[in-house]
Every structure is written in C-alpha cells, then in structure tokens.
mmCIF file of the N, C-alpha and C atoms, coordinates in Angstrom:
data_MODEL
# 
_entry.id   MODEL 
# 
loop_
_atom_site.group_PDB 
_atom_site.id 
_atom_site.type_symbol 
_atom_site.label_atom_id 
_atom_site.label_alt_id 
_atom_site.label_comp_id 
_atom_site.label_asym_id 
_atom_site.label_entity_id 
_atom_site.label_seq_id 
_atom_site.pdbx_PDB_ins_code 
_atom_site.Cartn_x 
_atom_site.Cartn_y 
_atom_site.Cartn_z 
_atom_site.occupancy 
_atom_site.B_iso_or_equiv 
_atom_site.pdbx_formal_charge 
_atom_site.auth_seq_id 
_atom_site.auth_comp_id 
_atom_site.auth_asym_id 
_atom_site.auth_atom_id 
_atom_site.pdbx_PDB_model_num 
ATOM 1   N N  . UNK A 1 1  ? 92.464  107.197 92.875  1.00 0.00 ? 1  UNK A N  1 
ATOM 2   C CA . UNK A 1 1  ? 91.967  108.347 93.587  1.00 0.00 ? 1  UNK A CA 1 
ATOM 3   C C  . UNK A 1 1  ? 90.660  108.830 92.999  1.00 0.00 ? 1  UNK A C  1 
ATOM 4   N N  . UNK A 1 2  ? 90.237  108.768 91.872  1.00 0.00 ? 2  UNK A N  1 
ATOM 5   C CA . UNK A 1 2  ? 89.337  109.505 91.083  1.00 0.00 ? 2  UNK A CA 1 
ATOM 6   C C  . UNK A 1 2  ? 88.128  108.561 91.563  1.00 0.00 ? 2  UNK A C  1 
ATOM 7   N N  . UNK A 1 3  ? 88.283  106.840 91.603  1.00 0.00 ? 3  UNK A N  1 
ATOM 8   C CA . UNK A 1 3  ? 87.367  105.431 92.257  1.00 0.00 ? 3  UNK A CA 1 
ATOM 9   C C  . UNK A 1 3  ? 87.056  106.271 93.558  1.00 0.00 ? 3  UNK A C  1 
ATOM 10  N N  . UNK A 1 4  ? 88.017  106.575 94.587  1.00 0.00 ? 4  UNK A N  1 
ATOM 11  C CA . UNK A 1 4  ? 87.279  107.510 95.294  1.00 0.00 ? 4  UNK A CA 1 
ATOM 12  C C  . UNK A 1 4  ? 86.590  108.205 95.499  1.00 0.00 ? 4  UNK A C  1 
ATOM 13  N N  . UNK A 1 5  ? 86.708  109.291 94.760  1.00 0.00 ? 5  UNK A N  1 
ATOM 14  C CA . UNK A 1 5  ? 85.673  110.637 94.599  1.00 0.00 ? 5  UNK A CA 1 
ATOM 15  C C  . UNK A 1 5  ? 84.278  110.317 93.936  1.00 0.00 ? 5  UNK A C  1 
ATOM 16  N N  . UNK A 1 6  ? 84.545  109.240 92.565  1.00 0.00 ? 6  UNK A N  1 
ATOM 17  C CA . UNK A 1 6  ? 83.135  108.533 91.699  1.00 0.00 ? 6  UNK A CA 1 
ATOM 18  C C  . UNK A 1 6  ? 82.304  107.804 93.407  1.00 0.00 ? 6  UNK A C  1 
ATOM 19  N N  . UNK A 1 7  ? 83.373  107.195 94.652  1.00 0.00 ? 7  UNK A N  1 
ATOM 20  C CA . UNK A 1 7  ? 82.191  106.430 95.238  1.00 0.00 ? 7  UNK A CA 1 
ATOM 21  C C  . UNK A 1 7  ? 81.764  107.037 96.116  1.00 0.00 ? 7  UNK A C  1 
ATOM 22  N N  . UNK A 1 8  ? 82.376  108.619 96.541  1.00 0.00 ? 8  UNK A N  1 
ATOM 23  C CA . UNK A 1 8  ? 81.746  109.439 98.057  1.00 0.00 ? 8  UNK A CA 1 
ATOM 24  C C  . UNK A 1 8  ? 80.656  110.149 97.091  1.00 0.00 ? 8  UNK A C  1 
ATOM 25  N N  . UNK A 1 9  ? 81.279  110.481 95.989  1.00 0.00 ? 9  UNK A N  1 
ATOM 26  C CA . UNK A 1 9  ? 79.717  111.084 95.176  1.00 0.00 ? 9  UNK A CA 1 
ATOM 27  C C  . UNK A 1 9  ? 78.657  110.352 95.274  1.00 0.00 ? 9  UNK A C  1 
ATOM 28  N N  . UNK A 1 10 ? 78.548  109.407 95.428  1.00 0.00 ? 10 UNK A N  1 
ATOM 29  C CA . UNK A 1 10 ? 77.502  108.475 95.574  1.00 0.00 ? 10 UNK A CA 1 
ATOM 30  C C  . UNK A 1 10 ? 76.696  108.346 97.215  1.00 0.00 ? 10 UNK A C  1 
ATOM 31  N N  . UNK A 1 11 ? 77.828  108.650 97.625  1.00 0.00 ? 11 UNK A N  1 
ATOM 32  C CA . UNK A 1 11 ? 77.251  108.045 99.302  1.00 0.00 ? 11 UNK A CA 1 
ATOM 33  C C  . UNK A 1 11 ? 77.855  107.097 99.819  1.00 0.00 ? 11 UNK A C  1 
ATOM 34  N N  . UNK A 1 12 ? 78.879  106.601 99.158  1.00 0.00 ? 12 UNK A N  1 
ATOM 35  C CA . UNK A 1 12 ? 79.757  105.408 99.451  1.00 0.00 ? 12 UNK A CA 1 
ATOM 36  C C  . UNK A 1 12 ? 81.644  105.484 100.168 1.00 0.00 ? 12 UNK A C  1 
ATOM 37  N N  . UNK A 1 13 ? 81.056  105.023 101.098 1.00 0.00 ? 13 UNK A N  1 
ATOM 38  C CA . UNK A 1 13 ? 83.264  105.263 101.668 1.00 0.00 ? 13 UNK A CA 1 
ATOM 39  C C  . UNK A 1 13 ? 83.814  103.757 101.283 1.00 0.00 ? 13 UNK A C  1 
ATOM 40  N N  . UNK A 1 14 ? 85.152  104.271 101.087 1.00 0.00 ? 14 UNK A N  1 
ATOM 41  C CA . UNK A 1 14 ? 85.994  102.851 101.012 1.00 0.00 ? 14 UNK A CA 1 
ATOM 42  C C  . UNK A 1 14 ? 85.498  101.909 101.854 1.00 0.00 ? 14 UNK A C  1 
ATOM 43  N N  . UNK A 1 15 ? 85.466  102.599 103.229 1.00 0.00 ? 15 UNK A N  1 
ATOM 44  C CA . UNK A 1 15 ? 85.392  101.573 104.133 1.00 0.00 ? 15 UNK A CA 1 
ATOM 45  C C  . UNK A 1 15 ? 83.929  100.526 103.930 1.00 0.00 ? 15 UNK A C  1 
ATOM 46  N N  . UNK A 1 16 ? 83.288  100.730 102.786 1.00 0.00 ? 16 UNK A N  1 
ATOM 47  C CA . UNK A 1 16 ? 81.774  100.233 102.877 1.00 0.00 ? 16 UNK A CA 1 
ATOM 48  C C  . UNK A 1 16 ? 82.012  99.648  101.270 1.00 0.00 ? 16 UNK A C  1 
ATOM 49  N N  . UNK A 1 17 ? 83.354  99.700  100.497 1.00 0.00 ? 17 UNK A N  1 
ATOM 50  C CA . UNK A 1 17 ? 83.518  99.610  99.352  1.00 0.00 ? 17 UNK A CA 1 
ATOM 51  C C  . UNK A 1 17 ? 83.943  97.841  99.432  1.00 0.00 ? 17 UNK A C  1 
ATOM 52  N N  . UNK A 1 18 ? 83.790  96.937  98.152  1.00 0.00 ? 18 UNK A N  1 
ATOM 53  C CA . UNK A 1 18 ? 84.639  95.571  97.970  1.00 0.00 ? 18 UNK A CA 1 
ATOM 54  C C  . UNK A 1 18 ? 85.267  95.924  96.246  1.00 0.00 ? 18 UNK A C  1 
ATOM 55  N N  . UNK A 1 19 ? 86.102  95.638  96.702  1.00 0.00 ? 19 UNK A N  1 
ATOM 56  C CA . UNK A 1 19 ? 87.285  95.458  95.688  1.00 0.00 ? 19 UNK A CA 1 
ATOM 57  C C  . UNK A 1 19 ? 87.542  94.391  95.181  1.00 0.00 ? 19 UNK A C  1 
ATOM 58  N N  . UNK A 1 20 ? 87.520  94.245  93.719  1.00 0.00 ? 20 UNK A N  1 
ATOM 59  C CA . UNK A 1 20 ? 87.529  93.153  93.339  1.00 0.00 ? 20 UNK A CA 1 
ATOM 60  C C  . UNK A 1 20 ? 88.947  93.350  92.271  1.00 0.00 ? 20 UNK A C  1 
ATOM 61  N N  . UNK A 1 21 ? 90.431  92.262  92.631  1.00 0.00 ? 21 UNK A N  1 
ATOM 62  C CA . UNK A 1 21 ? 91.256  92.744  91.732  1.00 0.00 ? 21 UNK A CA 1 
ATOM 63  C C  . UNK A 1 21 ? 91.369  91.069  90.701  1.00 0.00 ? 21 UNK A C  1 
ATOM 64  N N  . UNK A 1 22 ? 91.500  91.474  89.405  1.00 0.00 ? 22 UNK A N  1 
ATOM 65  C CA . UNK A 1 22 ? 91.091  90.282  88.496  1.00 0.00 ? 22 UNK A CA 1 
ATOM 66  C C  . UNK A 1 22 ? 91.942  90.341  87.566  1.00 0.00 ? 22 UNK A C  1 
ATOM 67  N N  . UNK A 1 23 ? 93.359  89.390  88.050  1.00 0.00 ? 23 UNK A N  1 
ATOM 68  C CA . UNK A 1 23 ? 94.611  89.760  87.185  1.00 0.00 ? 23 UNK A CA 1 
ATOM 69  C C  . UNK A 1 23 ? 95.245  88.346  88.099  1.00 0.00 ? 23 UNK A C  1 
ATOM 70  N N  . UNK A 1 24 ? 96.608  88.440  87.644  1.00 0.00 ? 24 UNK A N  1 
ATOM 71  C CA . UNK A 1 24 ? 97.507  87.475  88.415  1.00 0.00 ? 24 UNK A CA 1 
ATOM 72  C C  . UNK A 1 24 ? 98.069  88.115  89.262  1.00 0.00 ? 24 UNK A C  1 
ATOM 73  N N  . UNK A 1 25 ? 98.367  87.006  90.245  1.00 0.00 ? 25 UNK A N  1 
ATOM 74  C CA . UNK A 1 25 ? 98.998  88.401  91.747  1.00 0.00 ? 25 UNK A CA 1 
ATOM 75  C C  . UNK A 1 25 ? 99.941  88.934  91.695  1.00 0.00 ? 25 UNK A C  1 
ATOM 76  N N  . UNK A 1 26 ? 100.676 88.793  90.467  1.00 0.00 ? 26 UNK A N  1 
ATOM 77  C CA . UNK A 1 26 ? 101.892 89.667  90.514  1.00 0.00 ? 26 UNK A CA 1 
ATOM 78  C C  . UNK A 1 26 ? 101.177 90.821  90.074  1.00 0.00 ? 26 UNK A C  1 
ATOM 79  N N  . UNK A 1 27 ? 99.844  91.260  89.736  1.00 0.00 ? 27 UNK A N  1 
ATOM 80  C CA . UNK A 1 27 ? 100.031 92.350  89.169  1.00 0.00 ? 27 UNK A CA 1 
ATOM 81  C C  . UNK A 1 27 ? 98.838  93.177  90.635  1.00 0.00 ? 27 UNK A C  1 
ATOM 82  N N  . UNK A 1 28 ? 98.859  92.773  91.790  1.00 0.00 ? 28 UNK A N  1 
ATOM 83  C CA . UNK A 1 28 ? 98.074  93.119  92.583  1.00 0.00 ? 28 UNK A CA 1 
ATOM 84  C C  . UNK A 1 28 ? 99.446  94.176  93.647  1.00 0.00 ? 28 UNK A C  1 
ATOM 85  N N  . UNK A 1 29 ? 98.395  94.921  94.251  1.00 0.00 ? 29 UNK A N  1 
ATOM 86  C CA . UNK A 1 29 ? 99.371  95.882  95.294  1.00 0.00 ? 29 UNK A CA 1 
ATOM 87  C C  . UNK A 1 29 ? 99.225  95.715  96.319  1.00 0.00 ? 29 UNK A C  1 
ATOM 88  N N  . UNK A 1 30 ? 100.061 94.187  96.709  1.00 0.00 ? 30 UNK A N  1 
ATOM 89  C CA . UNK A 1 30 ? 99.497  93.078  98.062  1.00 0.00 ? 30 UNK A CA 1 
ATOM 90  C C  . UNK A 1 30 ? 101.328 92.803  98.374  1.00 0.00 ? 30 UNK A C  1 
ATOM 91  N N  . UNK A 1 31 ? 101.707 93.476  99.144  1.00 0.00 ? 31 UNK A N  1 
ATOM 92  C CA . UNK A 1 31 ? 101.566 94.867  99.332  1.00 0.00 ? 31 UNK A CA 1 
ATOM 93  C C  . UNK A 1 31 ? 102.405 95.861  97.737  1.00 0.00 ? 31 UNK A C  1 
ATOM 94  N N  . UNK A 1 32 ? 102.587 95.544  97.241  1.00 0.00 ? 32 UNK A N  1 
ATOM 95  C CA . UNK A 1 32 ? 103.193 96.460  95.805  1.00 0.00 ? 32 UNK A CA 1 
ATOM 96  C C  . UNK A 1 32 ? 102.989 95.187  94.995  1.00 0.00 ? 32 UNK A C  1 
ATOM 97  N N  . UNK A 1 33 ? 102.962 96.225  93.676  1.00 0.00 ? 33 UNK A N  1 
ATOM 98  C CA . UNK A 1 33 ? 102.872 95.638  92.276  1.00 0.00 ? 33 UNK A CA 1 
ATOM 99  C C  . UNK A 1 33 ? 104.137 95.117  91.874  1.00 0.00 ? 33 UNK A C  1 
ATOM 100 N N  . UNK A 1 34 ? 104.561 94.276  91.041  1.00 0.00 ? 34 UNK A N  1 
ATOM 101 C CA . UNK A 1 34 ? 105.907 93.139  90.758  1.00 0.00 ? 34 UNK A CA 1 
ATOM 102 C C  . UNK A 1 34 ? 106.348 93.883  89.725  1.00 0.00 ? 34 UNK A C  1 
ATOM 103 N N  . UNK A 1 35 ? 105.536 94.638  88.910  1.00 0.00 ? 35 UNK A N  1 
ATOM 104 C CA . UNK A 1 35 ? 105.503 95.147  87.489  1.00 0.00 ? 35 UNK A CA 1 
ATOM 105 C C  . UNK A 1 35 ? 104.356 96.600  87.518  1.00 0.00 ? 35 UNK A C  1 
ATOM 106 N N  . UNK A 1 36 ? 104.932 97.018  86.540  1.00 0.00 ? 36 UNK A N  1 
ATOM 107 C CA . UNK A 1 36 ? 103.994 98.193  85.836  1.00 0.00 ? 36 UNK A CA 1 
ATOM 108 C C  . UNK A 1 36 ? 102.698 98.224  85.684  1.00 0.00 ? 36 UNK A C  1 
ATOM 109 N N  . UNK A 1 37 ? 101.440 98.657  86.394  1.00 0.00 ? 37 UNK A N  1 
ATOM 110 C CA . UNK A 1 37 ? 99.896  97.981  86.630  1.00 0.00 ? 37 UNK A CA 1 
ATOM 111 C C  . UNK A 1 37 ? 99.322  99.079  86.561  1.00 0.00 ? 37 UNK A C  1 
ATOM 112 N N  . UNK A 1 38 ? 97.845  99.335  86.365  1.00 0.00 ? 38 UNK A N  1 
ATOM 113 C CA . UNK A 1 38 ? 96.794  99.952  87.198  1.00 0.00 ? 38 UNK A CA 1 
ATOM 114 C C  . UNK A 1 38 ? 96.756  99.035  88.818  1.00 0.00 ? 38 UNK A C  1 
ATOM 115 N N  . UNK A 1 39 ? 97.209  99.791  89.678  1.00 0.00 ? 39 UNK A N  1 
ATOM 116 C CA . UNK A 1 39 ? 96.702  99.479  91.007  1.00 0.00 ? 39 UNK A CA 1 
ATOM 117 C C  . UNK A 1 39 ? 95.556  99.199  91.283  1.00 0.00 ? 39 UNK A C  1 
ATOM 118 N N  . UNK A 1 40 ? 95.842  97.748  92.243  1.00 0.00 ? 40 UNK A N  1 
ATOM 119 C CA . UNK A 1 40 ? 94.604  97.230  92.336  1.00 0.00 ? 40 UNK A CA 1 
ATOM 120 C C  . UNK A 1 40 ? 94.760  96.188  93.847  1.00 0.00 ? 40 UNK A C  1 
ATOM 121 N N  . UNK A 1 41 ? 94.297  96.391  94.678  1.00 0.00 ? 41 UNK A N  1 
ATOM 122 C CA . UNK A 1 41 ? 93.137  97.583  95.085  1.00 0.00 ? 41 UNK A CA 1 
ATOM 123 C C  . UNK A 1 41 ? 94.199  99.214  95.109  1.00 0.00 ? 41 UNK A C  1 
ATOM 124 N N  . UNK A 1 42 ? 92.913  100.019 94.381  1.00 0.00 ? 42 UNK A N  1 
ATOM 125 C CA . UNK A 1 42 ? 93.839  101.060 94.156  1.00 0.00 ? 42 UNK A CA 1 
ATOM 126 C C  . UNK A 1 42 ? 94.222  101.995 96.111  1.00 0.00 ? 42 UNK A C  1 
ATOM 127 N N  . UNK A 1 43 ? 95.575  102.643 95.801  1.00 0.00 ? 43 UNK A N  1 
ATOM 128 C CA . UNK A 1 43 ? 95.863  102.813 96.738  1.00 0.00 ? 43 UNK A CA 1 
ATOM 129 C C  . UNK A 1 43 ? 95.165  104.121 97.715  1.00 0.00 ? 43 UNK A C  1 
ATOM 130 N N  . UNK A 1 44 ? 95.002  104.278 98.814  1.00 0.00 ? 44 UNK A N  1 
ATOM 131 C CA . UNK A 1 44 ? 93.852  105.412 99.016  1.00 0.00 ? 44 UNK A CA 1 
ATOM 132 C C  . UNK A 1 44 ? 94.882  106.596 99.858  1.00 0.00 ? 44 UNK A C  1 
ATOM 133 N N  . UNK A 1 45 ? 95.358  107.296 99.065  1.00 0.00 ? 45 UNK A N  1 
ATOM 134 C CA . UNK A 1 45 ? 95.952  108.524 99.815  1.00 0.00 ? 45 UNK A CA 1 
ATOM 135 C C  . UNK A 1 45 ? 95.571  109.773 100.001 1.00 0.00 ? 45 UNK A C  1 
ATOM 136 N N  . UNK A 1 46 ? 94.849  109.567 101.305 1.00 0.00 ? 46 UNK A N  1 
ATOM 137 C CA . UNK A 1 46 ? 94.167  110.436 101.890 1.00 0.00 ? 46 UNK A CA 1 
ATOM 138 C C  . UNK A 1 46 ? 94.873  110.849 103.373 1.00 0.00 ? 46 UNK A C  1 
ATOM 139 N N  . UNK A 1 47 ? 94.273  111.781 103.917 1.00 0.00 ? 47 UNK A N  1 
ATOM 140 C CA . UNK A 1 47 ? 94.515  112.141 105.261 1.00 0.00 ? 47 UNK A CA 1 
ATOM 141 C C  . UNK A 1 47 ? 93.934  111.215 106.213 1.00 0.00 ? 47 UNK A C  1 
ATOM 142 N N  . UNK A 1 48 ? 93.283  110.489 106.327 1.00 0.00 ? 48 UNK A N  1 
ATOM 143 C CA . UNK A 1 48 ? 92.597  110.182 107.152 1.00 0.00 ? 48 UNK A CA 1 
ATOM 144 C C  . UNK A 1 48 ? 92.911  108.413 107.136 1.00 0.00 ? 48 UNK A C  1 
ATOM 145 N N  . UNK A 1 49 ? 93.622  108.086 106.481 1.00 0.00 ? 49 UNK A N  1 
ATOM 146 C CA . UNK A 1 49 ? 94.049  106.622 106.709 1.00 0.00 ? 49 UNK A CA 1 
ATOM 147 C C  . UNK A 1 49 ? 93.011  105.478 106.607 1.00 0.00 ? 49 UNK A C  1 
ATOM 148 N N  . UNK A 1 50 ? 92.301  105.609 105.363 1.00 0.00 ? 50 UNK A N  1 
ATOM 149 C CA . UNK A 1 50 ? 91.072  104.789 105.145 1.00 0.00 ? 50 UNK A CA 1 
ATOM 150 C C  . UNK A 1 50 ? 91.732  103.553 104.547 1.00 0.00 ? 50 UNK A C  1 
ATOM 151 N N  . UNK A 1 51 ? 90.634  102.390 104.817 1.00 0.00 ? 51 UNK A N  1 
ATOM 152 C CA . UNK A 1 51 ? 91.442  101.125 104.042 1.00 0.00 ? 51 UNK A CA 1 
ATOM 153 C C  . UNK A 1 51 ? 89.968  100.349 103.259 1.00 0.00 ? 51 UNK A C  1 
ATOM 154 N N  . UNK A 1 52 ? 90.362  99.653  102.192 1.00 0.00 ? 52 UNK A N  1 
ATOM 155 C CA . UNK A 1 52 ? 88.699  99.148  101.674 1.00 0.00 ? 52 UNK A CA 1 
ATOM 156 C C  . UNK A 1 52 ? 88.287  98.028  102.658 1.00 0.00 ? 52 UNK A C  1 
ATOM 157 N N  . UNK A 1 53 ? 86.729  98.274  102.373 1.00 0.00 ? 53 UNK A N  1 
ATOM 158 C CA . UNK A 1 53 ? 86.277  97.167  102.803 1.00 0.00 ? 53 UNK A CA 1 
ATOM 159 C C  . UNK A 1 53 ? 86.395  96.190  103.151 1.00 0.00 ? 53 UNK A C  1 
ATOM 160 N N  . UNK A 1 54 ? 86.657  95.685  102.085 1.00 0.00 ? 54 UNK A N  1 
ATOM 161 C CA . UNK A 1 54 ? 86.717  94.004  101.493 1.00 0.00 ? 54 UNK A CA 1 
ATOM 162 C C  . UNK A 1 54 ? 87.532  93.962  100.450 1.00 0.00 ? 54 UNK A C  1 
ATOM 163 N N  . UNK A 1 55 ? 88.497  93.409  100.260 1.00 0.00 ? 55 UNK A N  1 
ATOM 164 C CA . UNK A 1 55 ? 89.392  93.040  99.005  1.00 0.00 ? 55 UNK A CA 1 
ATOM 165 C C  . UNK A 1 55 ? 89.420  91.886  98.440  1.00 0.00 ? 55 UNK A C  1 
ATOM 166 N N  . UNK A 1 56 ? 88.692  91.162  97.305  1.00 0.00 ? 56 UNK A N  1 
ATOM 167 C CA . UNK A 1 56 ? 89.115  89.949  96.677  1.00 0.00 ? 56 UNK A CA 1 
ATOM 168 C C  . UNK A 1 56 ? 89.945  90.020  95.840  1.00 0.00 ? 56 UNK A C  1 
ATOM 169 N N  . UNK A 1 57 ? 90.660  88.878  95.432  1.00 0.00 ? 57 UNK A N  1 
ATOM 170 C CA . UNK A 1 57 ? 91.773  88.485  94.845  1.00 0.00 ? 57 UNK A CA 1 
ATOM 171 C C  . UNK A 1 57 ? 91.154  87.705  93.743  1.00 0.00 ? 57 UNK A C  1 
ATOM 172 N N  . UNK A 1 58 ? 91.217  87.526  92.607  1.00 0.00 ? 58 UNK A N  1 
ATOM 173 C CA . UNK A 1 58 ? 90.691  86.739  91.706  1.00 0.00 ? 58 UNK A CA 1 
ATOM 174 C C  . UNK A 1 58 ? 91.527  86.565  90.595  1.00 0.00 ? 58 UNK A C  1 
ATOM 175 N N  . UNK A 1 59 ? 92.440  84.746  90.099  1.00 0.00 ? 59 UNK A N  1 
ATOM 176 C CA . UNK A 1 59 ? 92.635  84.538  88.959  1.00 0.00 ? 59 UNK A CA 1 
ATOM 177 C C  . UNK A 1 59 ? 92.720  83.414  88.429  1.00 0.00 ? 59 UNK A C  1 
ATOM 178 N N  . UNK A 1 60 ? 93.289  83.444  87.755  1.00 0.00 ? 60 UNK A N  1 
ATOM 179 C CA . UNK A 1 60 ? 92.991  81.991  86.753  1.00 0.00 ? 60 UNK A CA 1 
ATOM 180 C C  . UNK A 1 60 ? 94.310  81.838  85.991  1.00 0.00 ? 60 UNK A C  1 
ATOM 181 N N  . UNK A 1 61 ? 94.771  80.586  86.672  1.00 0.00 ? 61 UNK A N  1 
ATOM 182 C CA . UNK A 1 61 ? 96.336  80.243  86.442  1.00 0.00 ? 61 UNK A CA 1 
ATOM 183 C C  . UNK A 1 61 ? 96.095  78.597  85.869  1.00 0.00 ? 61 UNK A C  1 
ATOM 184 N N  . UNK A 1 62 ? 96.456  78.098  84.940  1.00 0.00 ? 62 UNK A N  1 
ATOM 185 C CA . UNK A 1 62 ? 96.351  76.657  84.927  1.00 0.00 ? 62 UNK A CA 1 
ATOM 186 C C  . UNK A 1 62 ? 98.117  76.116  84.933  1.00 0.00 ? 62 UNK A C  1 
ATOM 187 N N  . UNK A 1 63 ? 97.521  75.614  86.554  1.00 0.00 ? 63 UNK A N  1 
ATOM 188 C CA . UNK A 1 63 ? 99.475  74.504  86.890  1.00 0.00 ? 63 UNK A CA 1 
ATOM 189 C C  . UNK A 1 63 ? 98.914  73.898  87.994  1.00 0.00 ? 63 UNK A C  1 
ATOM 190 N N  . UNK A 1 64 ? 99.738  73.202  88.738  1.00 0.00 ? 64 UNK A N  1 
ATOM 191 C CA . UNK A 1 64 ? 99.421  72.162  89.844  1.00 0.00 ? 64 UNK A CA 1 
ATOM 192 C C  . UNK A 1 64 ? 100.383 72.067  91.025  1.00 0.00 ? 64 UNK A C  1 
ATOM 193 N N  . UNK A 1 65 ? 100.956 73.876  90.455  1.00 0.00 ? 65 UNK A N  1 
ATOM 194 C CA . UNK A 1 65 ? 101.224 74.243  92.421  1.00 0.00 ? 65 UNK A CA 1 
ATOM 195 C C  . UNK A 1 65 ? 101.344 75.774  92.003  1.00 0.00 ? 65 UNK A C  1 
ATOM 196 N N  . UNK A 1 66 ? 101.461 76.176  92.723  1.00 0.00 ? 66 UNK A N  1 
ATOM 197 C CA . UNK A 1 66 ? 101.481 77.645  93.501  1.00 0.00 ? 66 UNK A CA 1 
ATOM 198 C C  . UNK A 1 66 ? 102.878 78.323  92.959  1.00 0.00 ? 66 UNK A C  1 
ATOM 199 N N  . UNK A 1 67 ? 103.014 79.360  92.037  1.00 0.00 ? 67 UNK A N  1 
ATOM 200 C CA . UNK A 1 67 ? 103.957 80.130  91.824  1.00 0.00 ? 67 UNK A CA 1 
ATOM 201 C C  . UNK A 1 67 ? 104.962 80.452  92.650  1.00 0.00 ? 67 UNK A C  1 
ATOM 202 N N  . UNK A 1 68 ? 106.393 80.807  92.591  1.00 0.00 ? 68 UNK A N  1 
ATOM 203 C CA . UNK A 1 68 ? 106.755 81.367  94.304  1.00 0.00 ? 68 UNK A CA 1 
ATOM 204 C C  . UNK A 1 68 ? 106.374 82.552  94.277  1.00 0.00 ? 68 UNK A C  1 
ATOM 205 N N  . UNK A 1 69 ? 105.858 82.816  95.760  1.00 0.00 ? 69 UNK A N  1 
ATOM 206 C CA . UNK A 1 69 ? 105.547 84.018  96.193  1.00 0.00 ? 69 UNK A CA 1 
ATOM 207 C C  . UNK A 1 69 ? 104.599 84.366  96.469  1.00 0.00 ? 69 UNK A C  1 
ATOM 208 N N  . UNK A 1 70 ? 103.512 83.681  95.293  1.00 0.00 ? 70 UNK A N  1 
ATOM 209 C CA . UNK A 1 70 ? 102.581 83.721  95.308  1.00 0.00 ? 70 UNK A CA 1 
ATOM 210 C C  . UNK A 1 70 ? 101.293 83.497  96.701  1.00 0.00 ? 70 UNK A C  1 
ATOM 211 N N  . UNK A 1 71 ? 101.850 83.110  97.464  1.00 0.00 ? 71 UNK A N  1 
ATOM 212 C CA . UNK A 1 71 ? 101.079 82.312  98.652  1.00 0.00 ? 71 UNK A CA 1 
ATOM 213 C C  . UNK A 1 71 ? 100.918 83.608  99.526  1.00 0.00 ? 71 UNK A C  1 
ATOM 214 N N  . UNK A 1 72 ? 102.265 84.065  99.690  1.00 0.00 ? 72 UNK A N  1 
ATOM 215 C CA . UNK A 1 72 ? 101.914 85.471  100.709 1.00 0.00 ? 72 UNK A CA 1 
ATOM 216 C C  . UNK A 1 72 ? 100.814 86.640  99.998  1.00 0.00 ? 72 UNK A C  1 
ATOM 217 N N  . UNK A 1 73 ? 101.475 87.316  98.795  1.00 0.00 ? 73 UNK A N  1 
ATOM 218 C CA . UNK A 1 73 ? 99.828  87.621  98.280  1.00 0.00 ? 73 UNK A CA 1 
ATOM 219 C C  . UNK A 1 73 ? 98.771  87.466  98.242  1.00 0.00 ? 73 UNK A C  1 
ATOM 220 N N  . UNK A 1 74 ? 98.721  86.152  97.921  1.00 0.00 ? 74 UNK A N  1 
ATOM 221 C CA . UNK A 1 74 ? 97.121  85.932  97.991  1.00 0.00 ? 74 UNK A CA 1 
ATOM 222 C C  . UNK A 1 74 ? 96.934  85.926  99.568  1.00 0.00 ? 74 UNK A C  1 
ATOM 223 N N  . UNK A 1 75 ? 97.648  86.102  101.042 1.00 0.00 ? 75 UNK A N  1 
ATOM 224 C CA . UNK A 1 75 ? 97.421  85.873  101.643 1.00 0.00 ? 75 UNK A CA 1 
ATOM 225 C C  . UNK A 1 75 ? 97.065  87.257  102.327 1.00 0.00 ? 75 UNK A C  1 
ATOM 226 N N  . UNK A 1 76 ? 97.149  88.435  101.098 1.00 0.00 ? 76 UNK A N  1 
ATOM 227 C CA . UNK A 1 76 ? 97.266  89.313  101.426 1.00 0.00 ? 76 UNK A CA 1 
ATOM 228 C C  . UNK A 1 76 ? 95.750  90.033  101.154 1.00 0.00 ? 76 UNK A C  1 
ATOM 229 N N  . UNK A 1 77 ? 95.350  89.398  100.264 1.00 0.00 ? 77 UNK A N  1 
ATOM 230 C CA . UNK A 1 77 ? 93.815  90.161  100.081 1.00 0.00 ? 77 UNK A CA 1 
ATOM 231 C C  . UNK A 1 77 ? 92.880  89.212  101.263 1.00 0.00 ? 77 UNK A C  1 
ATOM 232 N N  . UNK A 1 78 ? 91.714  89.565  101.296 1.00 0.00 ? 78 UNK A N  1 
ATOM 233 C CA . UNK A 1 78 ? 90.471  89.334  102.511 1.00 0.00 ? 78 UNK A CA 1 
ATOM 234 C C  . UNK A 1 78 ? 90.133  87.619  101.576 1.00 0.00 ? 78 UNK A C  1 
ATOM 235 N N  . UNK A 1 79 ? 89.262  87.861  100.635 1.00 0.00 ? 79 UNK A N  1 
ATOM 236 C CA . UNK A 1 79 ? 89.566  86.433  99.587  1.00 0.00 ? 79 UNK A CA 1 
ATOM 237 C C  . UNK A 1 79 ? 89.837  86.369  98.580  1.00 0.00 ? 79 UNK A C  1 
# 
C-alpha cells in the first residue's frame, strides 16, 4: 500500500506501473502466497479496483522440469 502512495506521489497509477516479482513462485501472490512473504505483486486495496500494469515473474530454479504447481502460477503473471 505505501508502493502505492510512493508511485501517485510521483504521477504514476498502478495501472501505468510493471511489477517485477524476483523470488520462486511459491513465494508470489499468483493468486496467494504458499508461505509467509512480502507480497508480490503487492496487493492493491483500494476502492476503485485497480490492477498493475504489467506483472513479471522472475526466477532461477536449477532442475529439468517444472515443480508441481508451478505452471499455473507462472501462468499467472503477464511474463
């Protein structure tokens, strides 16, 4: 909420905002966190039902398939 207020002070709305979350997807809020996190993309509770921009997903796993679960998350951010 506070990422909010730092980006309208500026001149900036969510809706013009990209989000960048840089963790493993269990710890993303696509759609909820698996575990105990800073939210990310943080959640926007407002009156007015704003959503970000753009949301990337970003991590770095070394294996040679896909976690379970994992697929719908990531299918959940923009990239």
């Amino acid at each position: 909420r506070s990422l909010v207020g730092m980006q309208e002070s500026k001149g900036l709305t969510p809706e013009r905002t990209v989000v960048v979350c840089h963790s493993e997807p269990g710890a993303w809020s696509a759609p909820y966190a698996l575990y105990e996190t800073e939210e990310c993309p943080p959640v926007l509770a407002d009156r007015f039902n704003r959503k970000w921009g753009y949301i990337v997903g970003r991590t770095m796993f070394e294996t040679d398939r896909l976690p379970e679960g994992w697929v719908d998350r990531l299918n959940n951010m923009d990239e």
